[in-house]
Structures are given as C-alpha cells and as structure tokens.
C-alpha positions in Angstrom: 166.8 81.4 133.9 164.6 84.2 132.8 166.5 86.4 129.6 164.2 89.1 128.3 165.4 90.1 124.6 164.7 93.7 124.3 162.8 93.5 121.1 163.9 96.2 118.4 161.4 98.7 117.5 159.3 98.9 114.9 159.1 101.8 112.5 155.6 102.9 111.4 155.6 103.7 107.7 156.2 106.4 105.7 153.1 107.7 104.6 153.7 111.0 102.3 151.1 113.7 103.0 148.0 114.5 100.5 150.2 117.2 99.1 152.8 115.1 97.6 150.3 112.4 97.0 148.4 115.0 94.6 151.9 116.1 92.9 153.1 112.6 92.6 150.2 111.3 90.9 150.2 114.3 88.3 153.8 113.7 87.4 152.2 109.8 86.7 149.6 111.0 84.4 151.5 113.6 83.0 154.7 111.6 81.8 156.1 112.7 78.5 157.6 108.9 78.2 154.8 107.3 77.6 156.0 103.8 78.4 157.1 104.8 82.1 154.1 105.8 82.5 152.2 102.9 81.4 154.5 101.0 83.5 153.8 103.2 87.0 149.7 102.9 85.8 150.3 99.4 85.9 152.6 99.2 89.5 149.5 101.0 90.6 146.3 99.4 89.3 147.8 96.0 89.5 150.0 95.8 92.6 152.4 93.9 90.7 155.2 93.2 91.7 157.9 94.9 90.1 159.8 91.1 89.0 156.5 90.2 88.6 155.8 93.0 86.2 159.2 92.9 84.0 158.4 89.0 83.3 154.9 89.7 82.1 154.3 88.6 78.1 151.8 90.3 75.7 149.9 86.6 75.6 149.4 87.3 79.5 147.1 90.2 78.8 143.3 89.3 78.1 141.3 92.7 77.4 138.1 90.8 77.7 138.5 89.7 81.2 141.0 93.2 82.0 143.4 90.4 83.5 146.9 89.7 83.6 148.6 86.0 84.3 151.5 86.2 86.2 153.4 83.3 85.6 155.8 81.7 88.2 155.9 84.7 90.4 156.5 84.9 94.5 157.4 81.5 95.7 156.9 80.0 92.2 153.4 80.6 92.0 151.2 81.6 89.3 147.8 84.0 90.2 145.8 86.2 88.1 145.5 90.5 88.5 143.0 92.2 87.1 143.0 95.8 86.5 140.4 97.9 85.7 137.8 98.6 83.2 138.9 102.1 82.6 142.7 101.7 82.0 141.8 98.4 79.2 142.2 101.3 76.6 145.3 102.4 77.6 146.8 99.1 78.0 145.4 97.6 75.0 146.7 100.5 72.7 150.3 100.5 74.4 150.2 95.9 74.1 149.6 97.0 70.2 152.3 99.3 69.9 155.0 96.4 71.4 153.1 93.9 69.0 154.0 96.3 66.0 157.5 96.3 67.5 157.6 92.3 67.6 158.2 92.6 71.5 157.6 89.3 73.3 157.2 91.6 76.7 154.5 94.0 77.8 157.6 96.3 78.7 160.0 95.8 76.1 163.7 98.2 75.8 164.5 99.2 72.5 167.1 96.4 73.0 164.1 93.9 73.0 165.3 93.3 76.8 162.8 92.6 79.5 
C-alpha cells in the first residue's frame, strides 16, 4: 500500500524590512534603562540564548579574552561566546556596577533575582 502524507508547509521567516531594522536598532542604542540595553547588546553580540543569558555569573566574564562561559546550557553543555572587542567597555563598566551592588549575576533585579 502506497499512503502519501501530505506534508505541511513550511513558512519562510519573517524577515523585517531595513526600515524597521534601522529604527529597531536605534531604540537598542538609545535605551534610557541602561541595563535592558546592556542585556539586548548582549542577545545580539553573543547569540545567547536567552536561559542561557539569565544564568550567566560575573566570574563567567573574562575582559581579557572578551569571552563569556556558559555553564550547563542546551542539552547540559557548557561552550564559550565571545563578543567583541568594542563592546568590552561597555560590559566591563555595567559587570562593575553589579559588583558594587554585590550581584552574583551579570543581570541582576533589584530583588537580587536572576
């Protein structure tokens, strides 16, 4: 017996035009809050995932190397990001404002909640 399952169609992904691109990405840079902006910059130059990026520690951050462990992420596994060269600033000055908080997280609430 020959059954043919129809197979379902795929849907080609959303891609947002260079408009919205350009207006999205100002919004990013242009963030009053500065901590959801650090933590878009770092969606974006990482490609972190986001449970990836909740669970990541201030000791997982080496400037020198512009690295970031991620510990026990997809499928239990740990792998190294790096980001770059020109965002180490950034980063570094918003890791030393969590340190001054005693945060144990890179993204810390006010509630010292992950």
């Amino acid at each position: 017996m020959e059954v043919e399952v129809p197979k379902a169609a795929k849907k080609l992904p959303y891609v947002p035009t260079e408009e919205k691109l350009k207006r999205y990405y100002y919004v990013v840079w242009q963030a009053k809050n500065s901590q959801d902006m650090m933590i878009v910059k770092t969606l974006l130059y990482t490609a972190v995932r986001i449970s990836d990026l909740i669970n990541i520690k201030l000791v997982d951050v080496d400037f020198r190397y512009c690295q970031i462990r991620i510990n026990s992420g997809k499928g239990k596994k740990d792998r190294i990001v790096s980001f770059p060269h020109s965002f180490k600033e950034m980063l570094a000055m918003h890791a030393d404002s969590m340190k001054k908080k005693q945060a144990v997280y890179l993204f810390e609430s006010s509630w010292k909640k992950k």
